[in-house]
C-alpha positions as CSV (number, residue, x, y, z in Angstrom):
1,X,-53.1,-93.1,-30.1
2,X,-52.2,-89.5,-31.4
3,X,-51.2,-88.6,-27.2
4,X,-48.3,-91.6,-27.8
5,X,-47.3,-90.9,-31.1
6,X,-47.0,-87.0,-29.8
7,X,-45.0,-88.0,-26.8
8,X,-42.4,-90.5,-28.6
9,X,-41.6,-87.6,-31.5
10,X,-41.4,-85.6,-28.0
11,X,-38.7,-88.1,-26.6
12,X,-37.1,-88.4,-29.8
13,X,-36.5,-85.1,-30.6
14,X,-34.9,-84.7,-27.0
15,X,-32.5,-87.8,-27.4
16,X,-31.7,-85.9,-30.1
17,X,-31.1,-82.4,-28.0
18,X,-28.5,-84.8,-26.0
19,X,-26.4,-86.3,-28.5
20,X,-25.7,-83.1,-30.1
21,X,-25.3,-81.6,-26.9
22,X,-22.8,-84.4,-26.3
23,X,-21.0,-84.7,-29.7
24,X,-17.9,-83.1,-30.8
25,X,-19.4,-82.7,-34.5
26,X,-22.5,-82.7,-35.4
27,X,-24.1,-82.6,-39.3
28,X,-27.4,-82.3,-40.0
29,X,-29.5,-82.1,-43.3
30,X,-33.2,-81.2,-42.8
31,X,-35.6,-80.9,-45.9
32,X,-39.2,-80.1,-45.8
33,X,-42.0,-79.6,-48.4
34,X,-45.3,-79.3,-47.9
35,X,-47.9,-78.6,-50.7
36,X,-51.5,-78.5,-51.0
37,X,-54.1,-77.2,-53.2
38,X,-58.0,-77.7,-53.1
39,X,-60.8,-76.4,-55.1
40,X,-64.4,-76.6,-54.0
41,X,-67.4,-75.7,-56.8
42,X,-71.0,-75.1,-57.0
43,X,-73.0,-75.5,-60.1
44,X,-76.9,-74.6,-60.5
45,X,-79.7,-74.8,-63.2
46,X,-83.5,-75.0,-63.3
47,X,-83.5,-79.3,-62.4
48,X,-80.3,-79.3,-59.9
49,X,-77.6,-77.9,-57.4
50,X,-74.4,-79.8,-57.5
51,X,-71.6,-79.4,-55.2
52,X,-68.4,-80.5,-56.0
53,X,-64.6,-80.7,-53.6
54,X,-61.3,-82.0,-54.3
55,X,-57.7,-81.8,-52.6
56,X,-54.6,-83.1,-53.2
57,X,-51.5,-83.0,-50.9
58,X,-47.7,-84.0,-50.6
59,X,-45.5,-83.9,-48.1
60,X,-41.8,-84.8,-48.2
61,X,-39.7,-85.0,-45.1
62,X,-35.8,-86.2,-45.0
63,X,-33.7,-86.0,-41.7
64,X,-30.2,-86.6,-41.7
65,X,-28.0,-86.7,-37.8
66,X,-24.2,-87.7,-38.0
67,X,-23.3,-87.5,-34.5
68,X,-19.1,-87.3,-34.7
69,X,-16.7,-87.8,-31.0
70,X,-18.6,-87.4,-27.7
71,X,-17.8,-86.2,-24.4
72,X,-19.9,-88.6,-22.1
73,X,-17.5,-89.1,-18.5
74,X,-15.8,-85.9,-19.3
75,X,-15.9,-83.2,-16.4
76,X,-14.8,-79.3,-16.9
77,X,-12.4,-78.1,-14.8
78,X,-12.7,-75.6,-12.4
């Protein structure tokens, strides 16, 4: 399952490499934040050990593509 999903953002991300290719204009508005923290602990008297983990994540991700004009059937000139 993680091959597919890997090869469709790989397709995606090249139909995007076209259409800007292609396009007149082209806006884009990318944001990424990633955070993460964990804290692991170990605690230990005469009766008992005690391990203790926790993490906590977040992740935010916004992609924005305004594709303006296109040149699709247009040839340079020589």
């Amino acid at each position: 399952m993680r091959m597919a999903e890997a090869q469709a953002r790989v397709a995606q991300e090249l139909a995007i490499a076209k259409r800007i290719e292609m396009a007149t204009e082209v806006e884009i508005e990318e944001f990424y934040d990633i955070q993460g923290e964990g804290s692991l602990g170990v605690k230990a008297d005469e009766k008992a050990v005690t391990l203790g983990a926790s993490a906590s994540g977040q992740k935010v991700c916004k992609r924005v593509y305004h594709f303006r004009g296109g040149n699709i059937g247009v040839s340079g000139e020589a």
